[in-house]
N, C-alpha and C positions, 0 to 999 in steps of 0.2 A: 664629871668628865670635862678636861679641857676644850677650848676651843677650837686648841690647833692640830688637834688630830683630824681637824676636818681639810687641813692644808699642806695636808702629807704628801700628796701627787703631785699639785701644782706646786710644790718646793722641787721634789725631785726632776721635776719637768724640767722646771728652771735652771736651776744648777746642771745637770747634763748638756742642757741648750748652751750655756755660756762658755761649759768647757770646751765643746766641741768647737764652735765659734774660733774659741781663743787658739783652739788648735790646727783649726784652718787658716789662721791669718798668720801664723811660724810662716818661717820659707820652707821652701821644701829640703834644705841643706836641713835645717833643725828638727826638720819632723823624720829625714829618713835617719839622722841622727840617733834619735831617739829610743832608748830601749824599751819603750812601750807599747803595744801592740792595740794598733790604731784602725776599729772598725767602725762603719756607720752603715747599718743594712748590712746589706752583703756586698758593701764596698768596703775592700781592707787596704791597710797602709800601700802597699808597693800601686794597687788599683790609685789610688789615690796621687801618689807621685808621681804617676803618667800623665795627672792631668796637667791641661796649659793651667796658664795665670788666670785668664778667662773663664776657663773651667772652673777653675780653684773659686774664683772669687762669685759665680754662679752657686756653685756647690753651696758654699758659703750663706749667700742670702737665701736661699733657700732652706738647711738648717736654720737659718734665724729664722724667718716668717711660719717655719713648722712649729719653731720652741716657744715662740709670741702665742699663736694660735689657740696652741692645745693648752701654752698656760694659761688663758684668758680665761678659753673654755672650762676649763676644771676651777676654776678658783671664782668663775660664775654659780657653777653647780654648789661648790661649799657654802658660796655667799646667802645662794637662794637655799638653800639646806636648812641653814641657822637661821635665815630670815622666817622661814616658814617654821621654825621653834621645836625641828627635828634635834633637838641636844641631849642625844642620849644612846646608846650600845644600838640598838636598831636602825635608826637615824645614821649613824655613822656608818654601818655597814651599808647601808643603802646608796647615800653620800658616794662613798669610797667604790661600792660597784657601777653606780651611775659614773664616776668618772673616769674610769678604767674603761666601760666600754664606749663611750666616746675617744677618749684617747688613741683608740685600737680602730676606731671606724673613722676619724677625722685623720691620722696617722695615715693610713692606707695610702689616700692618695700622693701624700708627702715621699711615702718609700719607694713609690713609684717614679716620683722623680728622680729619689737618688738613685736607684735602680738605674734611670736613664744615663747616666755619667758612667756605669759601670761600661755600655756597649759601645759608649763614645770614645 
């Protein structure tokens, strides 16, 4: 069994994180542009075009410091996973639901923020 199935999350974590990033820092001209259908929480594109600059660039850090976080988190859990010489079908499913449910309890309070730009 490879290693890096142990770094399945915090990849996904990562990569979702940068894109969304990159897709907040477009103007708003290229993102209402856009024919892609643009959610984060239950904040969707047109919610999101309303916001200011200020907003946008709030929103913004705030995605990054949730994508930082939860990757830390999760690619701690794999680290200490392997380190403790869980390398194996058991181990990995363990690994992978320990960081599922952090993601999902650490996330929370993150959604709530976005959540906050939805009423602003």
């Amino acid at each position: 069994m490879s290693v890096l199935y142990y770094f399945i999350i915090p990849e996904a974590i990562l990569t979702v994180g940068i894109v969304l990033v990159a897709i907040l820092s477009l103007q708003k001209q290229k993102i209402s542009e856009s024919k892609v259908d643009i959610q984060i929480g239950s904040l969707r594109k047109d919610e999101i075009l309303k916001l200011s600059q200020g907003e946008l660039k709030d929103l913004r850090k705030v995605v990054a410091i949730a994508t930082g976080c939860l990757f830390i988190i999760t690619l701690l859990v794999a680290v200490g996973t392997i380190i403790i010489g869980a390398i194996n079908l058991p181990g990995l499913l363990i690994c992978l639901l320990v960081q599922l449910l952090f993601s999902v309890m650490l996330g929370a309070p993150f959604m709530k923020r976005i959540r906050a730009f939805k009423q602003a």
